[in-house]
N, C-alpha and C positions, 0 to 999 in steps of 0.2 A: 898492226895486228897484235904487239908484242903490250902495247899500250892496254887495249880492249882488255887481254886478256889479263893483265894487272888487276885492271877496276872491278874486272868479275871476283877475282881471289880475294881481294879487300872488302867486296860487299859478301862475301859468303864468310868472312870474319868477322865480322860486325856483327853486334849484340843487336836484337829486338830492340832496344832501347834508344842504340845509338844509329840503325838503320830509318826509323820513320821517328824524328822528333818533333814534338807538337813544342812550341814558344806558350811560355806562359804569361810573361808579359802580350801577347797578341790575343787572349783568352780564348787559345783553340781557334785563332784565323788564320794560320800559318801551319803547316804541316812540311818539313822538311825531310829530305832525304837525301843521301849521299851522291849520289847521282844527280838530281836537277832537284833544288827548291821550287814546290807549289805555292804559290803565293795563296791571299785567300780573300786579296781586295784589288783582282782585277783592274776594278773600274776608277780607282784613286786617280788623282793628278799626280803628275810625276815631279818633283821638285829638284831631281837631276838625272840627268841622259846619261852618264858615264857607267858604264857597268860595274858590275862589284865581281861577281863570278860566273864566269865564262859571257854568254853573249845574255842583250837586255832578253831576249826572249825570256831565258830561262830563270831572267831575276831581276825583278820590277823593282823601281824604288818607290815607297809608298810615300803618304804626307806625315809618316812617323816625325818626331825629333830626334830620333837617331839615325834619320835618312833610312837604309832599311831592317829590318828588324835585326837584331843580330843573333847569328846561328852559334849556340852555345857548345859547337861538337867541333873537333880543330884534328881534322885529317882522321887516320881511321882508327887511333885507339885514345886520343886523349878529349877530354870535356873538362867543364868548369862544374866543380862540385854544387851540384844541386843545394840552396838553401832556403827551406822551407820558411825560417824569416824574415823575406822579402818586404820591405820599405818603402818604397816605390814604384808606383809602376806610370808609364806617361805616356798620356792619352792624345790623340791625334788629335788638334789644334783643330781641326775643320769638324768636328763631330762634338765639339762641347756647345750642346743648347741647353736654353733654362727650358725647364719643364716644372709643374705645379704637379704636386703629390693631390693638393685640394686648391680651389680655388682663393686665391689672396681676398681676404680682408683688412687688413690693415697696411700701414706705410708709415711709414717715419719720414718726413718732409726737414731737410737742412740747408738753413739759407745763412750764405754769408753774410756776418755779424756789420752794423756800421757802415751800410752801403745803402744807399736811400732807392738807386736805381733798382734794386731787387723787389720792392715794395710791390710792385704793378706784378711783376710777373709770379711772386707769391699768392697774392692774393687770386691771381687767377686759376693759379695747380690747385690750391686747395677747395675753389669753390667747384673745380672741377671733380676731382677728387668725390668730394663728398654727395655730386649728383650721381657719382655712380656708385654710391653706397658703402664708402671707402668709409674705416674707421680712423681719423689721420691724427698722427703724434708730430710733436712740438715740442722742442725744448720751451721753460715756464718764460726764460728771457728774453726769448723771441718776442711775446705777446706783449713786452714790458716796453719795446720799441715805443716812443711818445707816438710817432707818425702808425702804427697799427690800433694804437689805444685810443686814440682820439677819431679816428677812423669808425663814424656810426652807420656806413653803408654797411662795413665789414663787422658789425657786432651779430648778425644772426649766426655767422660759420665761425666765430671765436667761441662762441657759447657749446658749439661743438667739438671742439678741441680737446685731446687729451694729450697734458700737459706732463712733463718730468722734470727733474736737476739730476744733471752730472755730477757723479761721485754719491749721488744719494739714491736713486731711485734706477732700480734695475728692469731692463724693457727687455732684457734677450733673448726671454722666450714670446713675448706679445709682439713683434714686426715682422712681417711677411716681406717687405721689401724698403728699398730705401730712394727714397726720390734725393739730390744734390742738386742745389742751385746755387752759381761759385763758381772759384775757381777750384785748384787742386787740395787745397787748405781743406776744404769741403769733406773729398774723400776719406783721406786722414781725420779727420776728427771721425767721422763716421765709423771708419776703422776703429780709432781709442776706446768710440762706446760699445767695442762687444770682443770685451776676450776671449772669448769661445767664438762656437760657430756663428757665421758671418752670413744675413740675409743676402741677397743679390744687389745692385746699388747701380742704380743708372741715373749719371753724374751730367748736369746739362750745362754749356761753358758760355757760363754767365761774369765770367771773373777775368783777371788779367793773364793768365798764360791760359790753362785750359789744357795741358798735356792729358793727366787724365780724366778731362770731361767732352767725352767724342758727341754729344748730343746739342745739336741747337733747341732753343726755345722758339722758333716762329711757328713750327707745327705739334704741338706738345702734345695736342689729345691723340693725335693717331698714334705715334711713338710711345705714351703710355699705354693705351688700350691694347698694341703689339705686344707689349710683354706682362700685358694681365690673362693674356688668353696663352701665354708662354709660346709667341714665335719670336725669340733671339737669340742670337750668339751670347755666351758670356767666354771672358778669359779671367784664369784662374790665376789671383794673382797671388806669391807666395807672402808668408809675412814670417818674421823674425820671432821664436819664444825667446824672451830674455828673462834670465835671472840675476836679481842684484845680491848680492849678499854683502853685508854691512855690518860693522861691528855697530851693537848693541853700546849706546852710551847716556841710559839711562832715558831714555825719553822713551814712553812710550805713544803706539800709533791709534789714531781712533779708527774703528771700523763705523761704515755706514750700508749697509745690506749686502755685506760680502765685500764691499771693496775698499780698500785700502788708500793709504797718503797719496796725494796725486793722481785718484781714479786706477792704482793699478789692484792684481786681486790681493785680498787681502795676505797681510804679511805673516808669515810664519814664523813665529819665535823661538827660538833656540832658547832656554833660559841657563840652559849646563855651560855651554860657550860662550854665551854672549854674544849670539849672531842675529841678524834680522836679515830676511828672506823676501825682498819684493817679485814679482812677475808680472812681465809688460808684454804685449803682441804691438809687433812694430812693423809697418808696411815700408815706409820706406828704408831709415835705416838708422841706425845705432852710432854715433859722434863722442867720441872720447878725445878732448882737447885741453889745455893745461890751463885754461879760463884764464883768470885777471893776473895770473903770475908771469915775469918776466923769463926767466927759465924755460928751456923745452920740456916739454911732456917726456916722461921715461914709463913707458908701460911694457910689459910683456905677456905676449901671444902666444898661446897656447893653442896646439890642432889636435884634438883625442887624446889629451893629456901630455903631448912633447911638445918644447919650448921652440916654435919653427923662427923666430925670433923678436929683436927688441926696437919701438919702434923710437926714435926719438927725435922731436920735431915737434911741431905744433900740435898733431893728435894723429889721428888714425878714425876711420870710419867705415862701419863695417855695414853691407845695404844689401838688399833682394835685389833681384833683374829689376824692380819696379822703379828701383829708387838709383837703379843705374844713369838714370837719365836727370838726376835731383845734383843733392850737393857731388855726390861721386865723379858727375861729368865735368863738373867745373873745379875737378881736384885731379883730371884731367885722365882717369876710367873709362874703358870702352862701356857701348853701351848696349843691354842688353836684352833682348825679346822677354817679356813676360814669362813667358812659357817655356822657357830653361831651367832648369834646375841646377840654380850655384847660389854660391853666396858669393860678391865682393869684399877683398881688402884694401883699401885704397889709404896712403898713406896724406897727410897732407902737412905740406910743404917741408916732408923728409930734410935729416940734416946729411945727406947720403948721395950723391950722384946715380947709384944702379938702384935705389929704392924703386921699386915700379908696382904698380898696383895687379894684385894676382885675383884669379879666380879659383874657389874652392868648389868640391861636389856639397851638393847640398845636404844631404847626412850626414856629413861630421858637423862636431862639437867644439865650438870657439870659446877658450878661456883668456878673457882679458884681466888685469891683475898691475898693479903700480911693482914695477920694478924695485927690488929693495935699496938703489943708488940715488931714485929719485930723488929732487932737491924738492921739489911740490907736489901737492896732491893733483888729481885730475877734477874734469867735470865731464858728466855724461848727460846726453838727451836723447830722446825716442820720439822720432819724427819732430823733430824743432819742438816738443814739449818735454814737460815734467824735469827740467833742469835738476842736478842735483849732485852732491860732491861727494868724490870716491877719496876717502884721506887712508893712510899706512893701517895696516893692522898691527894691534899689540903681538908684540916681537914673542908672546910668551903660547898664542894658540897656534894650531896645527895646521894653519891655512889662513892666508891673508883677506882682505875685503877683493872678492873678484866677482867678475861681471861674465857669465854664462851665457849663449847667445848661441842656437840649435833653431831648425829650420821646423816654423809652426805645422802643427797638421791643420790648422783653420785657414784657407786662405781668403782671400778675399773674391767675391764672386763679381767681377765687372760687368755690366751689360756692353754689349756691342752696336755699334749701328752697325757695321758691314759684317766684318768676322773680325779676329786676333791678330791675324797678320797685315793686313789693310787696315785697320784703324793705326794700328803703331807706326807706321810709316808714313801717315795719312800726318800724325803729331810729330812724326822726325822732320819733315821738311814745314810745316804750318806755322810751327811752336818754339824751335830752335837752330829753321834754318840749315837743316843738317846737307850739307854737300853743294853750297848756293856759289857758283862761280858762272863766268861767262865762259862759252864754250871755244875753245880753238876751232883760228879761224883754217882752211887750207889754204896748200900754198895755189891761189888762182894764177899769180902773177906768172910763175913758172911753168904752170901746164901749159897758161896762153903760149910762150916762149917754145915750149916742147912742140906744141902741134904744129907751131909755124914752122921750127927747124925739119 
């Protein structure tokens, strides 16, 4: 009784504000109160039984990523200050479908380079393709294959081709979507050609691992036609903005329609300091390693500007959830759902015992930078491309040559076959074998023994 009439004093205290609060992350699906939380997705799957506050009736857990929504009011007079510059916000994993604003016209069609077995099953997407009125691009070297050029059955659908070069000719606002045929290479490059926003890309596993390409080619036309009419899952895959900044040493960069040395956008020049300025979007992840020198790698890590430390070893590699499951796993990283939001740091081969690889939230800002002890310079790549060496900066500017690296707002749009979380798991045990043992056996011998006694 003495209870009851507690909870009554404390809700007749309570602010308008802090009595019925609406989640804005839930965009007005949630309405709580001090008393029992409303949920406002009844009908969700639960993805855990365990209650949060008081009993399940009163508080469902939804298919959020935060399991359930989290109530920003903490007992009856304290809250987390409201901020109107929200960065974030993360969408329930079972409700991301592609949807067409108009219907798709064109495709960007990418087939792994040097592979003769892809031939047959190229030449049938696109003849496909283009009976349904597809306008279909091609890299120009693709066609340059001897086995597609000498190819006179396939000259009527070549003649139809619209053709580019990487680094020179910019498609990013002409593809409505991206066919991959490959392996994972596929994706990534796919990824390289569009630093900005990123078509949708359903990836068919044509190649030797195939983690991110969930689609087979034995039924291609209905699987395409599904997501020309937009019924699929996609998962959003994050990708890395990185900034290189580099002392300026006289050489300057050519541009080719906006983009810069090694296809990234073009470089911003500093002429007062002597800085040059690249930016790369990176899906899988970012490799900082001490290249051909004998020496360990000396770099320092920077988290929103503090030095959270130095890493010294062979390198350090910094990756999306995506690319949790790339070099990071075999640097020995957990591995991570697409659909989280972190960045990794995964050290590799630490000269350290407790060195362990950490996970960060995905809105902070990673400053990597050559320690000033270092004995050699570094090297850096973005997704196994664009190799390129980070050497000391002159002792005499105001900041050294450092490597910026903040969580892109373009992510990558993957189509699904099943949904996000069933395809991931579908490539954790396919692809890598994740958790493959024989099972224990019981003890038979001993029961026999028990029942007899």
């Amino acid at each position: 009784m003495e209870m009851e009439q507690e909870k009554m004093t404390m809700n007749k205290e309570l602010s308008p504000d802090a009595a019925a609060y609406c989640c804005s992350a839930c965009h007005g699906d949630e309405t709580w109160s001090y008393n029992h939380p409303i949920r406002g997705r009844a009908k969700s799957r639960s993805l855990s039984a365990s209650p949060a506050l008081g009993s399940t009736k009163e508080f469902r857990r939804t298919r959020s990523l935060h399991g359930p929504c989290p109530v920003t009011t903490f007992g009856p007079k304290a809250c987390v200050l409201q901020n109107p510059q929200t960065i974030m916000h993360i969408q329930d994993p079972a409700s991301q479908r592609l949807t067409w604003n108009k219907s798709p016209k064109s495709v960007l069609v990418i087939k792994k380079m040097r592979d003769a077995s892809l031939l047959q099953p190229f030449k049938e997407l696109c003849t496909h393709l283009m009976e349904e009125n597809m306008i279909v691009y091609v890299e120009k070297k693709v066609l340059e294959d001897p086995a597609i050029a000498s190819d006179e059955s396939f000259g009527a659908v070549k003649k139809k081709f619209c053709t580019f070069r990487e680094d020179y000719d910019d498609i990013s606002n002409q593809i409505d979507f991206i066919i991959c045929l490959g392996g994972d290479g596929t994706l990534l490059y796919a990824s390289s050609l569009f630093q900005g926003s990123v078509p949708p890309v359903m990836a068919f596993h044509l190649g030797s691992l195939g983690f991110l390409t969930p689609f087979s080619f034995e039924n291609f036309q209905s699987q395409v036609t599904q997501v020309i009419e937009g019924n699929a899952a996609v998962v959003l895959r994050s990708r890395l903005k990185v900034r290189v900044v580099k002392e300026l040493r006289g050489k300057k960069t050519a541009v080719h329609n906006g983009l810069g040395e090694n296809g990234s956008q073009a470089a911003g020049l500093d002429m007062d300091v002597g800085k040059q300025a690249m930016q790369y979007q990176v899906l899988n992840e970012v490799v900082i390693d001490r290249g051909p020198s004998s020496y360990l790698s000396n770099v320092d890590v920077y988290l929103d500007g503090h030095l959270i430390t130095t890493v010294q070893g062979d390198g350090v590699i910094v990756s999306t959830p995506t690319g949790s499951t790339a070099y990071a796993a075999a640097a020995g990283a957990s591995m991570i759902h697409p659909n989280v939001p972190a960045i990794m740091i995964t050290p590799i081969c630490p000269h350290s015992l407790s060195f362990r690889p950490i996970v960060v939230p995905a809105g902070v800002e990673l400053k990597i930078m050559l320690s000033p002890e270092a004995r050699n310079t570094a090297w850096v790549s973005f997704d196994g491309r664009k190799r390129q060496e980070i050497r000391h900066g002159d002792r005499l500017l105001l900041s050294r040559p450092s490597i910026s690296i903040t969580t892109s707002c373009y992510p990558l749009p993957s189509i699904c076959v099943r949904d996000p979380v069933s395809d991931w798991f579908e490539s954790l045990a396919q692809c890598l074998h994740w958790n493959v043992r024989k099972k224990q056996a019981h003890f038979e011998e001993e029961e026999e023994e028990e029942e007899e006694g």
